[in-house]
C-alpha positions in Angstrom: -48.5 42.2 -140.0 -46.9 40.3 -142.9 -43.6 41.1 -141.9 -44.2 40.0 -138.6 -45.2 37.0 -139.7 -42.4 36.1 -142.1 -40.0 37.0 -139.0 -41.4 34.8 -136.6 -41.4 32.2 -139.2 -37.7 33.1 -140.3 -37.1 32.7 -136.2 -39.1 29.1 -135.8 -36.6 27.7 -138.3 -34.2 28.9 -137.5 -34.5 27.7 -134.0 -35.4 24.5 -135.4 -32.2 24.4 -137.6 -29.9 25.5 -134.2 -31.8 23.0 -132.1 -30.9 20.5 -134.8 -27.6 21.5 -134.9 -27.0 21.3 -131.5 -29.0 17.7 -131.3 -26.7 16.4 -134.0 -23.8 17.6 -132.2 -25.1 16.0 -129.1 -25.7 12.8 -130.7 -22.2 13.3 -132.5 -20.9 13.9 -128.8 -22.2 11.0 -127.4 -21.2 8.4 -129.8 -17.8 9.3 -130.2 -17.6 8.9 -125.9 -17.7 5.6 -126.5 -14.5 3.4 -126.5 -13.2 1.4 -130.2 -13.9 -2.3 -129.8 -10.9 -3.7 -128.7 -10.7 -5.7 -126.1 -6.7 -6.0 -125.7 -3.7 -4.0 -126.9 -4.0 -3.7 -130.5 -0.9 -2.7 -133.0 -1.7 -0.2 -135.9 1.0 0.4 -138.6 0.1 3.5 -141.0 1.4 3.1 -144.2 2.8 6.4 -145.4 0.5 8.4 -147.5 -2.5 6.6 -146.3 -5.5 9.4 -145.9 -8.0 10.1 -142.4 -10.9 8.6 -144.9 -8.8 5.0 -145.5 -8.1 4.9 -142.3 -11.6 5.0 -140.5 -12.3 2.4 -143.4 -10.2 0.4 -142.0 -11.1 0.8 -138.3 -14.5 -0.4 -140.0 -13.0 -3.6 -141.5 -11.7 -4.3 -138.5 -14.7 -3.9 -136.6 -13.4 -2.0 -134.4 -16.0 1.2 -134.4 -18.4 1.9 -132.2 -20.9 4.2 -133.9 -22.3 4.1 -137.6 -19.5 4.9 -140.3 -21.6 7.8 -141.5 -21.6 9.3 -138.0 -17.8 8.5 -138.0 -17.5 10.5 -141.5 -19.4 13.5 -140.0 -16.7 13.6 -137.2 -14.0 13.4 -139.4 -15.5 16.4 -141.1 -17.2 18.8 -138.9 -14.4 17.9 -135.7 -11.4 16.2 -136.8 -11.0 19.2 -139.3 -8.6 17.3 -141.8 -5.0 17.1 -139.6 -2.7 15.1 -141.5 -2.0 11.9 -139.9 1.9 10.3 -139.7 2.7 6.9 -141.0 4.2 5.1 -138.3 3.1 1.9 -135.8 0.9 2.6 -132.9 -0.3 0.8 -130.0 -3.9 1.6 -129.2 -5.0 0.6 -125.3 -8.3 0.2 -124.8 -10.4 1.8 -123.5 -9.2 4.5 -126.2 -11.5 6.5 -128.2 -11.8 7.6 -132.2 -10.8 10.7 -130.9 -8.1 9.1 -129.4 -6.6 7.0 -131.8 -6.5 9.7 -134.3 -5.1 12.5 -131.6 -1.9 9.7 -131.4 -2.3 8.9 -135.3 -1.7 13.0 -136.0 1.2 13.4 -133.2 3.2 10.2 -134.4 3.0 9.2 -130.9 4.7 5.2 -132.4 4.9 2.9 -130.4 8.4 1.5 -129.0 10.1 -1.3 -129.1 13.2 -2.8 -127.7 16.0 -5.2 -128.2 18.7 -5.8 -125.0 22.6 -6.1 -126.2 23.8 -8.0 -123.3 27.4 -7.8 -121.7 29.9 -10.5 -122.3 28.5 -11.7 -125.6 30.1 -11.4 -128.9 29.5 -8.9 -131.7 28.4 -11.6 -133.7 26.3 -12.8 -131.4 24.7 -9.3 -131.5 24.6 -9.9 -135.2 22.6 -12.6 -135.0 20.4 -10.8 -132.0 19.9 -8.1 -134.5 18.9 -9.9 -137.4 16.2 -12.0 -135.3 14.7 -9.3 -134.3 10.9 -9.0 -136.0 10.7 -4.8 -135.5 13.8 -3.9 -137.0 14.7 -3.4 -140.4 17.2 -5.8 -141.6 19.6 -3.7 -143.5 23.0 -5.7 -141.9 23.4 -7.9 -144.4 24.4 -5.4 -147.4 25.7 -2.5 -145.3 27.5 -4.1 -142.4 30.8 -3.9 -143.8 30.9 -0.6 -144.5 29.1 0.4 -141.4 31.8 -1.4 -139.2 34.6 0.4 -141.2 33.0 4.1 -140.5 32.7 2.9 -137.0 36.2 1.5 -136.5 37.4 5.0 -138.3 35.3 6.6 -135.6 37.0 4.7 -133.2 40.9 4.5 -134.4 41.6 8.1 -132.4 41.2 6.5 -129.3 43.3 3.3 -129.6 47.2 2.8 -129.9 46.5 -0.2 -131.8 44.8 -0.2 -135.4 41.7 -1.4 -135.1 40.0 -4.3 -137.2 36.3 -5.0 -135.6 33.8 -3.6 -133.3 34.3 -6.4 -130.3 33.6 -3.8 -127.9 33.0 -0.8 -129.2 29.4 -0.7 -128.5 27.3 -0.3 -124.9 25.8 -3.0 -123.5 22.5 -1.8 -122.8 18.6 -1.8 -123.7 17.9 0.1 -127.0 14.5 1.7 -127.7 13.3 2.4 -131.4 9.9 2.6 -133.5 9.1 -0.4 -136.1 11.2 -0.6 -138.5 14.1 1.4 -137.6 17.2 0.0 -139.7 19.4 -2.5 -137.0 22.4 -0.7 -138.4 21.0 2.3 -136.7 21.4 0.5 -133.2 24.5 -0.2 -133.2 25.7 3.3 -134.3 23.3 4.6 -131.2 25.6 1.8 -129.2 28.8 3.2 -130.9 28.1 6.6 -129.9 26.3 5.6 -126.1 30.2 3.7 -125.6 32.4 6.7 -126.7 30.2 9.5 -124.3 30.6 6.9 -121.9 34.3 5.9 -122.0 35.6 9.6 -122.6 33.3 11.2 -119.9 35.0 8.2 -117.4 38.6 8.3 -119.1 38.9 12.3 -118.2 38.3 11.3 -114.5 39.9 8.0 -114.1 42.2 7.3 -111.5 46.1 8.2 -112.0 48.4 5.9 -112.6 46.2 3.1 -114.4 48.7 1.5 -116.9 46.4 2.1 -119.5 48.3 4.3 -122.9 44.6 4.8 -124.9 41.1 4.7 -124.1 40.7 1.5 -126.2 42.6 -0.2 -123.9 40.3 0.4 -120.9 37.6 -1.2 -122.8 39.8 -3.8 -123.2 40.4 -4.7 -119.6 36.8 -4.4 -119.2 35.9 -7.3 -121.4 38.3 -9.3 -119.4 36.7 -8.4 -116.3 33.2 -9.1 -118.2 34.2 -12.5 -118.8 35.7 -13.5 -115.5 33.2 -12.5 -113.4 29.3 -12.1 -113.3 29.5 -11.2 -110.1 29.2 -6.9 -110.0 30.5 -7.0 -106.3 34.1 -8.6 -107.7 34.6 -6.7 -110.7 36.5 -3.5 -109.3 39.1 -6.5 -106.8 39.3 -8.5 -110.3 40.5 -5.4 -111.9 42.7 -4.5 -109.4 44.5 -8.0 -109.5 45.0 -7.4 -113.3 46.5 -4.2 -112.9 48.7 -5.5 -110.4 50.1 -7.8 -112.9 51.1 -5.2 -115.7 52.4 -3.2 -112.9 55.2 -6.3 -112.3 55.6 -6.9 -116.0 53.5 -10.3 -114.7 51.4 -12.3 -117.6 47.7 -11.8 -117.0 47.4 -15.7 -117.4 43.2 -15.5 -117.9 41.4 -18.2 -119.5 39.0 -16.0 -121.5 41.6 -14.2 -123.8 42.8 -17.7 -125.0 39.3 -18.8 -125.9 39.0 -16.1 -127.7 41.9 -16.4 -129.9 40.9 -19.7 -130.6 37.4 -18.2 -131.7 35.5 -21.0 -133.8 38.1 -24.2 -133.1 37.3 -23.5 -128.9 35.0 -26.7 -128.6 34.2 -25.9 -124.6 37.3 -28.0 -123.6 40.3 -25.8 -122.3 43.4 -27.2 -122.6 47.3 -27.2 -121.8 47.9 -27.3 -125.3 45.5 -24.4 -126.3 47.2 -22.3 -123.3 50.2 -22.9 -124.8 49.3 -22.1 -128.7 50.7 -18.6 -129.7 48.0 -16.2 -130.7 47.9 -12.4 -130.6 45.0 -13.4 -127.4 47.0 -15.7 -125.5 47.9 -13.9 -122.4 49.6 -17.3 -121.5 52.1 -16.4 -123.7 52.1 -12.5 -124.3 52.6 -9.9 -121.8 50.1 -7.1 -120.7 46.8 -6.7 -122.6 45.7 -8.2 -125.8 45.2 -6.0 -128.8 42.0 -5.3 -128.3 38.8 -6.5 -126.4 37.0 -10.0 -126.0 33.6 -9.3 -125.8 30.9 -6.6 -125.4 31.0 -4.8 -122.1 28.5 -2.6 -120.0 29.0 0.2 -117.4 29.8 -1.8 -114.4 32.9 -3.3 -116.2 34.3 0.0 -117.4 33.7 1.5 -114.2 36.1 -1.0 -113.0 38.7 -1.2 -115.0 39.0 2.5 -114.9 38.7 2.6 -110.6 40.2 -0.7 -109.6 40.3 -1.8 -106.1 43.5 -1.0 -104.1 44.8 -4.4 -103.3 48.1 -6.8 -102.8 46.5 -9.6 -104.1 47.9 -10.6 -107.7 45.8 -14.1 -108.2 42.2 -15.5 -108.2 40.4 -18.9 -108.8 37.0 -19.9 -109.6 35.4 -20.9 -106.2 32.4 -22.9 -108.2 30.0 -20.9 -106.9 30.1 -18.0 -109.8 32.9 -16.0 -106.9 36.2 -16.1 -106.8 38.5 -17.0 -104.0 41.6 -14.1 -104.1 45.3 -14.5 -103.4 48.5 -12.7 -102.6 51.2 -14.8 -103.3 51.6 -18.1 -105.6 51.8 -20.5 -102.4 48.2 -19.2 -101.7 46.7 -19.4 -105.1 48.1 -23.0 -105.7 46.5 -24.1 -102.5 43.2 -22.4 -103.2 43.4 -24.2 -106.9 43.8 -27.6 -104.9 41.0 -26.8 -102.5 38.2 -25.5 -104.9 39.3 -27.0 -108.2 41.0 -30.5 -107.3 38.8 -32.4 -109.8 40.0 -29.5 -112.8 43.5 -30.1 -114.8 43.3 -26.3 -115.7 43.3 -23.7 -113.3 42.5 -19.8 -113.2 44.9 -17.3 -112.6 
C-alpha cells in the first residue's frame, strides 16, 4: 500500500515536472516566433572572438529583443546548443527572428558589398574610386607599388612590349566582396577576371588581326573605349583601325594624344599638341601605342578581337555620341565640314 503510494506520488511529479517542461518549452517556443525589433534593414559587424552571450547583450542594448533576456539566455542554452558564431558583417531583414540572426551569425552568411570599375576611366581614377570606398580596407597606400609590380610581372608574358603600369590590365566590371576586404584584393580579382577573359577570346580570335601579343588587343580596345560609347559602333570602329595598320596608315585618334599629354591636357585639343612627339601620339607614330589608354570592358575586347569587315578607313564625331563613317579622304573631309564646321580639330 505504501509502495503504491510513493509511486503514484513519484508519477504526479513527475508529470508535473514533464508538463513543466513541456510548458516552458512552449513558452520558449512561442517567444522566440516573434520577429527582433527592427523595423528596417539593419547592419551587424561581429568582431572576431566575440562570444553567443556578448552578442545577445548586445541585441539587448540595442533593443532589439523581443522576449525577456533571461528567456533569451535559456535559448541560447537549452536550443542554440553553443555553435560558434563567425566574425564578419551581416545584414539582418526584418521580419528575422533570434533564431534567425544567429542561424546567419554561425554560417558567415556576410553581407555583400559592391564597388563598379567603369570602362574608359583611368587606373588612377580607379585609385581614387578604391580609396573612397567606406567597405573596403584601405591597404593601397603602402602596398600599391609592389602590388602593381607582381601584377605587371603577371602580365609581361603576354605583351611584346615591357610593361610599366596596369592602364588596362584589369576588367571593367562590378566587383562583389564582404566588409572590409583589402581594395588591393579587387584589383587582383580584376587582374585575373581580364587575363581568363583576353586568353579565352585571343585562342579564338579571328585570323589575320595585325595584332603580335595579347597586350596589344587590349590596347586597341581602349582606343575603341574612348572613341565611342556607343556598343552598336565599337566592332565598325575597330574595323576602321585595323584597316589603317593593314596600309601602314597612322591611326590619327584624338584619345591616344590626350593621353600622352596626361596631366598638362587642359580639355583643349590642339594642333600643336597633335603635333608634340610622345610615345601616344598616333599623329606622329605608326600603328598602336605601347600600351593601352584606359580601362576596358568586354564589349571593347570583343571588338577589337572581331572587327567588322569593312572599306571604310575614316570616322568623325556626328555630335550626337555616333559617328559618321568614310571610305576615302574626299568623304571624310566633307563629313568633317558638315558635322564639325564650327571645330578647328577634326576626328580621324
Amino acid at each position: 500500500m505504501w509502495e503504491n503510494t510513493v509511486l503514484r506520488k513519484l508519477a504526479l511529479g513527475l508529470i508535473i515536472v514533464v508538463g513543466a517542461a513541456m510548458a516552458t518549452m512552449g513558452w520558449l517556443h512561442q517567444q522566440f516566433a516573434k520577429p527582433l525589433n527592427i523595423e528596417q534593414r539593419q547592419l551587424f559587424t561581429l568582431p572576431p572572438g566575440q562570444g553567443a552571450i556578448e552578442t545577445l547583450m548586445r541585441f539587448e542594448q540595442q533593443g532589439w529583443l523581443p522576449m525577456p533576456t533571461l528567456a533569451a539566455r535559456l535559448w541560447l542554452k537549452l536550443v542554440y546548443g553553443g555553435q560558434p558564431i563567425l566574425a564578419g558583417t551581416y545584414a539582418f531583414e526584418p521580419p528575422l527572428t533570434l533564431a534567425g540572426a544567429f542561424e546567419l551569425l554561425s554560417h558567415g552568411e556576410e553581407v555583400q558589398f559592391d564597388i563598379s570599375l567603369i570602362e574608359g576611366q583611368t587606373y588612377q581614377q580607379w585609385l581614387t574610386t578604391l580609396k573612397a570606398h567606406p567597405r573596403l580596407k584601405a591597404d593601397l597606400t603602402d602596398n600599391e607599388e609592389a602590388l602593381v609590380q607582381r601584377l605587371i610581372a603577371q602580365w609581361q608574358p603576354y605583351s611584346a612590349e615591357p610593361l610599366h603600369s596596369l592602364e588596362g590590365l584589369l576588367l571593367a566590371d562590378t566587383y562583389h566582396f564582404t566588409n572590409q576586404t583589402p581594395a588591393s584584393e579587387i584589383l587582383e580579382r580584376a587582374s585575373d577576371a581580364m587575363q581568363e577573359y583576353l586568353l579565352e577570346n585571343w585562342a579564338k580570335r579571328e585570323p589575320g588581326l595585325p595584332y603580335e601579343a595579347p597586350v596589344e588587343v587590349l590596347t586597341m580596345a581602349s582606343i575603341i573605349e574612348k572613341e565611342t560609347a556607343l556598343a552598336s559602333e565599337r566592332a565598325r570602329i575597330a574595323g576602321v583601325f585595323v584597316n589603317r595598320l593593314e596600309q601602314n596608315m597612322r591611326l590619327q585618334t584624338d584619345p591616344t594624344v590626350i593621353y600622352g599629354l596626361g596631366e598638362r591636357f587642359d580639355g583643349n585639343l590642339t594642333r600643336k599638341h597633335l603635333r608634340e612627339d610622345t610615345p601616344y601620339n598616333t599623329y606622329v607614330h605608326k600603328g598602336l601605342p605601347p600600351g593601352p589608354i584606359a580601362m576596358i570592358g568586354r564589349v571593347a575586347i570583343d571588338a577589337a578581337l572581331q572587327p567588322a569587315l569593312t572599306s571604310e578607313l575614316y570616322f568623325v564625331a556626328r555630335g550626337d555620341g555616333s559617328h559618321q563613317f568614310s571610305n576615302t579622304l574626299e568623304e571624310h573631309n566633307q563629313a568633317v565640314r558638315e558635322f564639325q564646321l564650327n571645330r578647328k580639330d577634326g576626328q580621324p
